[in-house]
Structure formats: C-alpha cells, structure tokens
C-alpha positions as CSV (number, residue, x, y, z in Angstrom):
1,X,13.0,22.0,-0.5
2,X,9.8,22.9,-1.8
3,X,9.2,25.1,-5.0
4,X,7.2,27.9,-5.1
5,X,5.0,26.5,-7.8
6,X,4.6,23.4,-5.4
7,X,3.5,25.4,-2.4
8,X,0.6,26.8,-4.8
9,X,-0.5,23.4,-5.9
10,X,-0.6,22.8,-2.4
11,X,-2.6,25.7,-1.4
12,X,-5.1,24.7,-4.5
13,X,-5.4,20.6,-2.8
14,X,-8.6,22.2,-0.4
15,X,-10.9,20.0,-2.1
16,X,-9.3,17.2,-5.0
17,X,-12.4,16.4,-6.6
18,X,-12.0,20.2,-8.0
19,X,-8.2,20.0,-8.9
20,X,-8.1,21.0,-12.9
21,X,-6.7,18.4,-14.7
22,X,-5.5,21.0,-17.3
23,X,-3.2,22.2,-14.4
24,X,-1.4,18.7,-14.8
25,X,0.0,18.9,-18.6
26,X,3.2,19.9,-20.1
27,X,4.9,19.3,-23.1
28,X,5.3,15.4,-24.5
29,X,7.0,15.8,-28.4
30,X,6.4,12.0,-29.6
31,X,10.1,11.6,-29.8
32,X,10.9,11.6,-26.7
33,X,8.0,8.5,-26.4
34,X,10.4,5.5,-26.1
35,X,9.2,3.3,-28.7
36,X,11.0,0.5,-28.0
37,X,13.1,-0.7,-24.7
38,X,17.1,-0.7,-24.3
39,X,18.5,-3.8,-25.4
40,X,19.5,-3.8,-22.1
41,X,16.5,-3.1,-19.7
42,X,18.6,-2.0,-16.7
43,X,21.0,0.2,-18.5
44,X,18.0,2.9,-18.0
45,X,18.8,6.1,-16.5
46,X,17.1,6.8,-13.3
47,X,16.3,10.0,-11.9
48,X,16.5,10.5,-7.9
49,X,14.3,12.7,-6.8
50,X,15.0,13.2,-3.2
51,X,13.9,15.8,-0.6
52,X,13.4,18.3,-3.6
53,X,16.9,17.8,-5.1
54,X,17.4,16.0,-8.5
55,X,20.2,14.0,-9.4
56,X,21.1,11.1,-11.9
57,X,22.4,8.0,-12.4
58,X,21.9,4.6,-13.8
59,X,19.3,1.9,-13.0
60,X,21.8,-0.3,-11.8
61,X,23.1,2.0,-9.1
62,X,19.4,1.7,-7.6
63,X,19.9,-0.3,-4.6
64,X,22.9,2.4,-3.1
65,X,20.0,4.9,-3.0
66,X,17.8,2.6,-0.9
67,X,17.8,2.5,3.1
68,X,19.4,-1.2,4.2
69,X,17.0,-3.7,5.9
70,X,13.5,-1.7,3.7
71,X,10.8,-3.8,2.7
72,X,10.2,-3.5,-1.6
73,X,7.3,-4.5,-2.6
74,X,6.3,-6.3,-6.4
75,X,3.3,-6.4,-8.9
76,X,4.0,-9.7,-10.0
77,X,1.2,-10.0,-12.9
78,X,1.6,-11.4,-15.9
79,X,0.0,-9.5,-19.0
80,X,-2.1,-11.6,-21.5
81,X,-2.0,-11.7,-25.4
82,X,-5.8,-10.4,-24.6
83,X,-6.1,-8.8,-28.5
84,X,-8.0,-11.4,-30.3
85,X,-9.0,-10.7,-34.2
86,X,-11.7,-12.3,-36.0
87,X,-12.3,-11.7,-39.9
88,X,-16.3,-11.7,-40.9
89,X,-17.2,-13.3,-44.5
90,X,-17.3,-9.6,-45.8
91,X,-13.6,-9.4,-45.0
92,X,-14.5,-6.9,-42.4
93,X,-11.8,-7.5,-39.0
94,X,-13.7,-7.4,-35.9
95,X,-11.0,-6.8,-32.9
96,X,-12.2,-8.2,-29.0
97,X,-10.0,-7.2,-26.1
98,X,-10.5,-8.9,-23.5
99,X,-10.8,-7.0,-20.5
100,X,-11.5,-9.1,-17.6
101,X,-13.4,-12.2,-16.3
102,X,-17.0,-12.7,-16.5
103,X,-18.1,-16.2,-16.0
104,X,-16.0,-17.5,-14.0
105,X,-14.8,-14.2,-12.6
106,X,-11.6,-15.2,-10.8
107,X,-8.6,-15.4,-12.8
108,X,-7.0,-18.8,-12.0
109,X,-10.4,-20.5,-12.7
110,X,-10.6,-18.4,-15.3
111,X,-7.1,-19.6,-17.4
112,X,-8.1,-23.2,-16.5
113,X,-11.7,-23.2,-18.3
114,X,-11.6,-25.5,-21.2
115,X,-14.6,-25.1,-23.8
116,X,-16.9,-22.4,-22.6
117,X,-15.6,-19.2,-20.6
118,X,-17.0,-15.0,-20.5
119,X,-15.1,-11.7,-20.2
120,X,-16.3,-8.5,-20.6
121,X,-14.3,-6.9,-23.6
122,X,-14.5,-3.9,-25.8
123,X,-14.9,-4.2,-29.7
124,X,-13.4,-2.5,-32.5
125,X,-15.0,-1.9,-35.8
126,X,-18.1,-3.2,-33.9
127,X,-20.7,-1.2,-36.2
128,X,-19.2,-4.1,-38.9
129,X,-20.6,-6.8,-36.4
130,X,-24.4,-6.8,-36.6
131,X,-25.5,-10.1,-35.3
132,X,-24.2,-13.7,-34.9
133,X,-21.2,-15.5,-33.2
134,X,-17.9,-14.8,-35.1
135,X,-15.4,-17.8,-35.5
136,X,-11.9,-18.5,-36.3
137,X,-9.8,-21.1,-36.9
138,X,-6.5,-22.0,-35.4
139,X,-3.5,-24.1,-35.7
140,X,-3.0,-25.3,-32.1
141,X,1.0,-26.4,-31.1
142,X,0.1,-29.7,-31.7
143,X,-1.0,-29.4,-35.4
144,X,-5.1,-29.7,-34.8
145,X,-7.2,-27.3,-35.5
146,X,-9.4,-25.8,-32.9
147,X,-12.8,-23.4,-33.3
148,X,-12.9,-20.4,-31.6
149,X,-16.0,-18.8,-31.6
150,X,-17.0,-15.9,-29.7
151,X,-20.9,-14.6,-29.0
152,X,-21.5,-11.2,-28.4
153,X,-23.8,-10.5,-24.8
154,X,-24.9,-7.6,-22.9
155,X,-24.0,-4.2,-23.2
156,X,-22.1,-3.4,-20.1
157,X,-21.3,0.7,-20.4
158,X,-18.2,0.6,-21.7
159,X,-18.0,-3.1,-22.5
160,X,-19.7,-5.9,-24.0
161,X,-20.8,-9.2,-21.9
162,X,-18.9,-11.8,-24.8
163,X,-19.0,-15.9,-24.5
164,X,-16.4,-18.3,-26.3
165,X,-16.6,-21.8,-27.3
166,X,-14.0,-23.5,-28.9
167,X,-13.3,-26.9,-29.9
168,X,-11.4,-29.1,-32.2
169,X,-12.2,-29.4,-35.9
170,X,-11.8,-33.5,-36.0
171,X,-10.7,-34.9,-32.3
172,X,-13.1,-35.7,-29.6
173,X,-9.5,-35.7,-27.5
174,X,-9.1,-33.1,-23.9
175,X,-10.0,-29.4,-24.8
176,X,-7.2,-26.9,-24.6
177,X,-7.5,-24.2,-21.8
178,X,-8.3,-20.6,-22.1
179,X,-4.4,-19.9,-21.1
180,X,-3.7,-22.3,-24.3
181,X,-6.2,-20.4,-26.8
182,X,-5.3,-17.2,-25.8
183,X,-1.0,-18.0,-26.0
184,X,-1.9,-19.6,-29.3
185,X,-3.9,-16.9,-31.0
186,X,-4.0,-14.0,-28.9
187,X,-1.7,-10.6,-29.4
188,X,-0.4,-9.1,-26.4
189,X,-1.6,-5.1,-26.2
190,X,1.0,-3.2,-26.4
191,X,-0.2,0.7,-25.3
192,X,-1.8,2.5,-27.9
193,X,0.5,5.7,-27.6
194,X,3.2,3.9,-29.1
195,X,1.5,3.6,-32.4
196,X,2.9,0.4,-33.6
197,X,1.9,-2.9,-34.3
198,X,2.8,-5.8,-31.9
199,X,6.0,-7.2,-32.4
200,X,7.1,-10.6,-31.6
201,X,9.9,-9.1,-28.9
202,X,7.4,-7.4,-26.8
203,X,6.5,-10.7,-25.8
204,X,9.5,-10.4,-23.6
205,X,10.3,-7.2,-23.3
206,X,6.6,-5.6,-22.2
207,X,7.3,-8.4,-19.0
208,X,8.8,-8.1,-16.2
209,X,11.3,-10.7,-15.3
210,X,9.7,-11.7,-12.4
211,X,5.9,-11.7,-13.7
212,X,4.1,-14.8,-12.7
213,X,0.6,-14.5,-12.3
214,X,-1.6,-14.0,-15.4
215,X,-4.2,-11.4,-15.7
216,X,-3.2,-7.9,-17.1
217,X,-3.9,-6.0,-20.5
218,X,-0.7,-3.6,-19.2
219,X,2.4,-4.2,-17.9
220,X,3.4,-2.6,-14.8
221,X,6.0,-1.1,-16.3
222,X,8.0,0.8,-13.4
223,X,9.1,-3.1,-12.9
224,X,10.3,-3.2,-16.7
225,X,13.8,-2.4,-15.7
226,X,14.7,-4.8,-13.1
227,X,16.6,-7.5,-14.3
228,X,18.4,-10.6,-12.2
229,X,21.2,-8.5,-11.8
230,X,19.5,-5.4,-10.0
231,X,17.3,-8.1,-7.9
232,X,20.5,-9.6,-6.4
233,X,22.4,-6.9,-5.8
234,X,19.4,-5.3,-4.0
235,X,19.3,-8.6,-1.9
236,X,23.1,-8.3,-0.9
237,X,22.0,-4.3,0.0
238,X,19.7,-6.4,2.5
239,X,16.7,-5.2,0.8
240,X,13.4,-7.5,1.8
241,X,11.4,-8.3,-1.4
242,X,8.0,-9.3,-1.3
243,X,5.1,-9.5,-4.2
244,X,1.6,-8.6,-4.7
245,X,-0.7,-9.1,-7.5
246,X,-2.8,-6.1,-9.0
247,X,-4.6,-6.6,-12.9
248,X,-3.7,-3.9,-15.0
249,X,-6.6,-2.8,-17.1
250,X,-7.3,-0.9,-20.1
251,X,-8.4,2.0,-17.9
252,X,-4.8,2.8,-17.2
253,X,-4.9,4.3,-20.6
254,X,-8.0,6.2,-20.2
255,X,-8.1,9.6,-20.3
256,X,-9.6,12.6,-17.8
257,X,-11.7,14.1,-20.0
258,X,-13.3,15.7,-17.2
259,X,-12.0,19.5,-16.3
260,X,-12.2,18.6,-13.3
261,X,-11.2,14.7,-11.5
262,X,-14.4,14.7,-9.7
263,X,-15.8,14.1,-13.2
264,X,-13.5,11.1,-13.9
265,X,-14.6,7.3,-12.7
266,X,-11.6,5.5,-11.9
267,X,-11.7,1.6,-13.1
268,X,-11.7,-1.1,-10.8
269,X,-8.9,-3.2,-10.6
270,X,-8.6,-6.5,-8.9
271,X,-5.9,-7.4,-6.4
272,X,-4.3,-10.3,-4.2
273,X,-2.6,-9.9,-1.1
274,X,-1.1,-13.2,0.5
275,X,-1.2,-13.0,4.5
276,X,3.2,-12.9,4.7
277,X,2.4,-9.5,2.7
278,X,0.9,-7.6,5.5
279,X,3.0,-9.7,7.9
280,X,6.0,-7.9,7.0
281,X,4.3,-4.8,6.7
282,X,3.7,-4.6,10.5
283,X,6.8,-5.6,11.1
284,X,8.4,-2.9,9.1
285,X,6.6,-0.6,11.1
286,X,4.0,-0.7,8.5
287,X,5.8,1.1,5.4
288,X,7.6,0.4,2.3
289,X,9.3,1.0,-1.0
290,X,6.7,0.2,-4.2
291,X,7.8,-0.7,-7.5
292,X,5.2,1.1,-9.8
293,X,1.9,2.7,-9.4
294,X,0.0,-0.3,-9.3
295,X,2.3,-1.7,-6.3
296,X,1.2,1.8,-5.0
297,X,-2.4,1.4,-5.3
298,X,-2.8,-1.9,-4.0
299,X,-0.7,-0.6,-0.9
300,X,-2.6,2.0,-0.1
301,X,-6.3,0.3,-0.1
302,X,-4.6,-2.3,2.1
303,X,-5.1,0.5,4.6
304,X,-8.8,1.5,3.9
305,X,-9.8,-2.4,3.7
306,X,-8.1,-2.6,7.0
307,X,-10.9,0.2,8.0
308,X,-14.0,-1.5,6.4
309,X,-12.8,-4.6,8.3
310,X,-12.5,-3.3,11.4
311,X,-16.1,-2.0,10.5
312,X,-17.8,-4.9,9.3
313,X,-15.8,-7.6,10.5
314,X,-18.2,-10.1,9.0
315,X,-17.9,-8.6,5.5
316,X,-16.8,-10.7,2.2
317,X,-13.6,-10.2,0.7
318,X,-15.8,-8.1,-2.3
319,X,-17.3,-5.8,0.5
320,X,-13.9,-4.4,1.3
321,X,-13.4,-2.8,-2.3
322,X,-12.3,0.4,-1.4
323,X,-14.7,3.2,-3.5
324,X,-12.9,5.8,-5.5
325,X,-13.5,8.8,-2.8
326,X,-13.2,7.0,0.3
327,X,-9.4,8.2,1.5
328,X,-10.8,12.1,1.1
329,X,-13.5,11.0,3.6
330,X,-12.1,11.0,7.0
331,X,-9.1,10.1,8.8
332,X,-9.0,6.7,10.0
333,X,-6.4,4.3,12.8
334,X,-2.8,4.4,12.6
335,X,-1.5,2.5,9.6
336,X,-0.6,-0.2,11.6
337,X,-4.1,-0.7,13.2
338,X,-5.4,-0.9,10.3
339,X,-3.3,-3.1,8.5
340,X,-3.6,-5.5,12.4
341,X,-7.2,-5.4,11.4
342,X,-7.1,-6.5,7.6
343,X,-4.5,-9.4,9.2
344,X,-7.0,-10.3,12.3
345,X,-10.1,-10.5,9.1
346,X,-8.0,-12.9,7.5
347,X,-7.0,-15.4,10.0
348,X,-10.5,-15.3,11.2
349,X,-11.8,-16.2,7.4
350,X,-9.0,-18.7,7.7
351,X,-7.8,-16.9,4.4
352,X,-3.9,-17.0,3.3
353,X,-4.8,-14.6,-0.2
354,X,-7.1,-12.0,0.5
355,X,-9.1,-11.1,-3.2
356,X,-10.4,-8.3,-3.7
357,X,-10.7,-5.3,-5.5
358,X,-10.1,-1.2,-5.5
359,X,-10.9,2.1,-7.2
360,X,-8.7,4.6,-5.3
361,X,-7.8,7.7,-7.1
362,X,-4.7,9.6,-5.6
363,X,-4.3,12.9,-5.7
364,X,-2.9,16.1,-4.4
365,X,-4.8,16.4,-1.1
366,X,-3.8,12.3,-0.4
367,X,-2.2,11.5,2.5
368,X,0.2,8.6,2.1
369,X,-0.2,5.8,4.5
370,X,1.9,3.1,4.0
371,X,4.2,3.9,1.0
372,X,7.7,5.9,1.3
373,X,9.7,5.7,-1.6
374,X,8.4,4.7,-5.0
375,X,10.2,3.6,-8.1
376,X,8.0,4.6,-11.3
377,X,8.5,5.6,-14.6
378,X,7.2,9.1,-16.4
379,X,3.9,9.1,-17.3
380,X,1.2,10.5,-19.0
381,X,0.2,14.7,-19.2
382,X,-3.1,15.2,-17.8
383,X,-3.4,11.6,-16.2
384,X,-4.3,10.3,-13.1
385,X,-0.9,8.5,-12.7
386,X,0.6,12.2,-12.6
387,X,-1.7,13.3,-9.9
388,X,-0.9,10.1,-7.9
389,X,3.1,11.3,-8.6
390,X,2.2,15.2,-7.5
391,X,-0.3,13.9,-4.2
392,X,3.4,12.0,-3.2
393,X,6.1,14.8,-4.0
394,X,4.1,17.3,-2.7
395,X,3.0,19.1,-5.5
396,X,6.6,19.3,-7.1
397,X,6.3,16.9,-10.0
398,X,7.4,20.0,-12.0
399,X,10.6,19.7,-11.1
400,X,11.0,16.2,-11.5
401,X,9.6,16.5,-15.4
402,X,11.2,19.8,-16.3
403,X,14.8,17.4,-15.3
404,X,13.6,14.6,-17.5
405,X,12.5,16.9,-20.2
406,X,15.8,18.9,-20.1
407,X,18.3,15.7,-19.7
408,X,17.1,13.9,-22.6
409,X,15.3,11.0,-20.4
410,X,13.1,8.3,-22.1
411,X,9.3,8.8,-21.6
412,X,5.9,6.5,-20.6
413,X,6.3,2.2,-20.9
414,X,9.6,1.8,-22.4
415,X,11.2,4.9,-21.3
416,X,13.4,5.9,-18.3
417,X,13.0,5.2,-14.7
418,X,12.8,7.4,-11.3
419,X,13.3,6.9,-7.4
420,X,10.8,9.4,-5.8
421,X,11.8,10.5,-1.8
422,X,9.7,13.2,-0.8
C-alpha cells in the first residue's frame, strides 16, 4: 500500500538532482533526541515497516521478522577517539579532528605508524592558531611521558593537511603507535546534535559489539542495538552473517544546505570488501538484508564498481570509486553480472580485500540493486540519510516517521530502531 503523499513524491523523482530538500523535514523537538542509550541496547523498540503497514515490537523479536536462510550484512568499523585537544601558551584550546589518512593513506598502515604520521582534519578555534607546531604532553599507560606535536599543512577545502611527531620526553626505548597515542589521548566524537560532552561510557556504548576494524569518526549506529543475544538467535533463525568495512566520516553530519541535492557534494568514504563478501552475494541470488546506511552504501557501489570493472578491466582499485551521480546515469547488467565482474577483477588482481572508495548519493529516483530489507535507525530532517530511506520505501517515509513521532519512539544515534520492507 502506497500513500497518496508517496505517489506524489514519486511523480516529483523525474530528475533527483532537483528534489527540494525542504520537501524532506518534519518536526524533531530535542526531547525526543535520545541522549543517551538504554541500559540495555537491545531492549529498543523497533518499528516494522513492511509493504506499507506499520507495526511494533521489540529489538529482540527482530530475527522472527526476517526470511530464514537471508544473507545480513555488517559494517564492522571501529570508531576512533579522533578529537584531540591542544592548549597554546595563551591558554587558548585549539581542537584537531582527525578525519582521515594522509600519509600513509591506508588505515592499517596508518594505526601502525610510530613517530611521524598525516591526516587531513578540521580545526576548531583555528583563528587562535597563527603559526607554529602545537604540542602536548601525555602520560602514556606505562608512566612515560610522550610529545605530541602536531604541524599545521595545506589547506585542503574543508580541511587542513596536519603532521604529528611524537616522542618520549626521557627514553630512547620503541615509539608507541598512532592506535596507542590516539587510545591514550584522543576523545571519541560523539555527534554534535547530542550537545554533550564525551563521557567515559560512550566508549562502549557509541560501539557496536562486533566492531573490529578501526577507522570511523561515527558509529554506524543502526548496528548499536545488536547485542550477543540478537546475533545468536538470528543464527539459530538460519540467518547468514557476513561483514564489510565502510569509514564513517564527519560528512555524515553535514548538512544540505543546498535547496536543491544537486547542490550538495557527498563525501567520500572508504570501503573494504573481502572476496567471501560478493561470494555469498551471487550465491544469494545477489541480494541481502543491510544493517545501517553505511552497510547500504557500500552494497550498492559494489554494483556500479562491478560496471567500471567490466569497463576497464585493467583499472586500480581507486579507479573504481563510484562518483556521486553515476547510478542516475544509465542502467547497467543484472546485479549479478555485475557483481560476477567485480569477483572476476579480483581473482585476476589476485586480491582477497578489494579497497576502495564511494560517493553515492541515494535518492528518490534510485533504483535498489542489491539491498532488500534494511535495518536503520531514524535519522536526520532534511538529510541525505532520509532521502536514501524515501528512494527505498518508495516515497512513504512519512508514514514511517509520523508512527515514530506519534508512538513515543527514540530518535537519531541512540534512539530506536526500524526494519524497512518495501
């Protein structure tokens, strides 16, 4: 069942790059912003949204709702403390976020780097930072104290090019890693619309229980309520689990400011995709159940890297970043040639991870290639997580949020959870 206010969204979806964004808001009082998570993270409520009929239930009671023998897919990232705070002899606090890699750009290399390493970051109170590195000292685990010192580069748009150094005030014994300096001084960044300092708890609480893989400056927070629990019982439903990895990055937060989304550059994120991933795509006839918008998004440019390797099959694993625009372009293979042909590029480079990276913007007017159901929290007015919501229910997000609203459900990182079927 469609609603009539769907059907006219979907009359409106002739060209997305000229969908309002202003036809995308509705009311978000702050108290209905969970600030904090339940002290039990699967005791969430979860709305079913299926076939145009809402229902619900508990998180808990998720795997009755799913079909037995699905594949359900993971972001398995880690977030970092990437807040680090420096104080200038003025007093003045300089903030650097670190955003993502710069020298060395992959992320593994990156965490093992002891001495010397680049991001890109942004900078708060940067007017108070005129020239010259800023340092700080800190207390490592193991009593010494190390100096961190950071050296402000390039301006790159947004962000700045910065360099650390560190090393110990009085050894000459083995440098800490960058994993080591940022665990022991870093604060993890908890999303601004929560407006509340960092608490030790969310430490724990803004992961996921099954996060592994360091890298993100946001949680993927649909995965927030799954607990051991709700992972074994969706095993004894016969559910097949798999993982992916996508870094979250600060651009999840940012807002369309554009009227219209043509006027909005989506960030670029960075993903890896081991080969058993697309193995047991195919052979779930190349469709799935993600967990969160970022499972989402890496699924879906799995299909339009498939296309630019059937194109260029010679291409690097950069040249298959999938371009913000490309899905509105033309239709391409059948989801399972494509994903065949990201497979076939990977056993010929020999490659068990494929790393690479994607700027896909869904919206109404998307056509869904590989995923079916998606489990997701309730996001944002006026954000491109909502469009990538209304491009999968077909326009009928309003009924999903006018539910949520009414039935006193939990909104954005911390809040409430829902199974979307279209």
């Amino acid at each position: 069942m469609v609603t009539l206010h769907a059907k006219n969204e979907i009359r409106n979806m002739t060209d997305p790059k000229h969908i309002q964004i202003a036809d995308y808001n509705y009311p978000l009082p702050d108290e209905r912003i969970a600030k904090f998570p339940l002290e039990q993270r699967d005791q969430s409520k979860l709305l079913i949204y299926r076939h145009g009929e809402v229902i619900q239930d508990k998180f808990t009671s998720l795997p009755s709702y799913l079909p037995q023998g699905a594949l359900m897919v993971f972001n398995n990232t880690k977030v970092i403390q990437a807040r680090l705070h420096f104080h200038k002899e003025t007093g003045a606090q300089i903030e650097v976020f670190c955003l993502e890699p710069a020298a060395p750009r992959d992320y593994a290399l990156m965490f093992q780097q002891q001495g010397k390493c680049s991001w890109l970051c942004l900078v708060g109170n940067l007017k108070k930072w005129k020239e010259g590195p800023l340092h700080r000292e800190i207390t490592m685990p193991n009593g010494e104290i190390l100096i961190l010192s950071v050296t402000r580069g390039e301006n790159m748009g947004t962000s700045f090019w910065m360099d650390f150094e560190w090393a110990w005030k009085n050894l000459q014994n083995d440098l800490p890693t960058w994993a080591e300096v940022l665990d022991a001084v870093g604060e993890l960044p908890i999303p601004p619309y929560l407006n509340r300092e960092t608490q030790e708890s969310d430490k724990k609480t803004y992961q996921t229980v099954y996060s592994k893989i360091k890298g993100s400056v946001a949680a993927p927070t649909a995965g927030l309520h799954f607990t051991e629990r709700v992972l074994s019982d969706l095993d004894a439903h016969g559910i097949d689990r798999e993982e992916l990895t996508l870094h979250v990055g600060a651009g999840t937060f940012k807002p369309v400011k554009s009227k219209e989304i043509e006027g909005h550059e989506m960030h670029t994120e960075h993903i890896a995709v081991h080969k058993r991933t697309l193995e047991k795509l195919i052979a779930h006839d190349g469709w799935c159940i993600a967990v969160g918008t970022t499972s989402v998004r890496t699924l879906e440019s799995l299909y339009y890297m498939g296309i630019l390797a059937a194109q260029n099959p010679d291409a690097t694993e950069e040249e298959l970043h999938v371009p913000q625009w490309m899905p509105y372009q033309n239709e391409g293979p059948s989801t399972l040639q494509a994903l065949q042909s990201l497979l076939d590029y990977m056993n010929r480079h020999q490659l068990e991870v494929l790393h690479s990276s994607t700027q896909i913007i869904i919206a109404p007017g998307y056509n869904y290639h590989i995923v079916r159901f998606m489990v997701t929290n309730f996001h944002q007015p006026q954000s491109t997580l909502l469009l990538l919501v209304s491009a999968f229910v077909k326009g009928d997000w309003r009924t999903i949020y006018d539910y949520a609203l009414a039935h006193d459900f939990r909104f954005l990182s911390y809040g409430d959870s829902s199974l979307l079927i279209p």
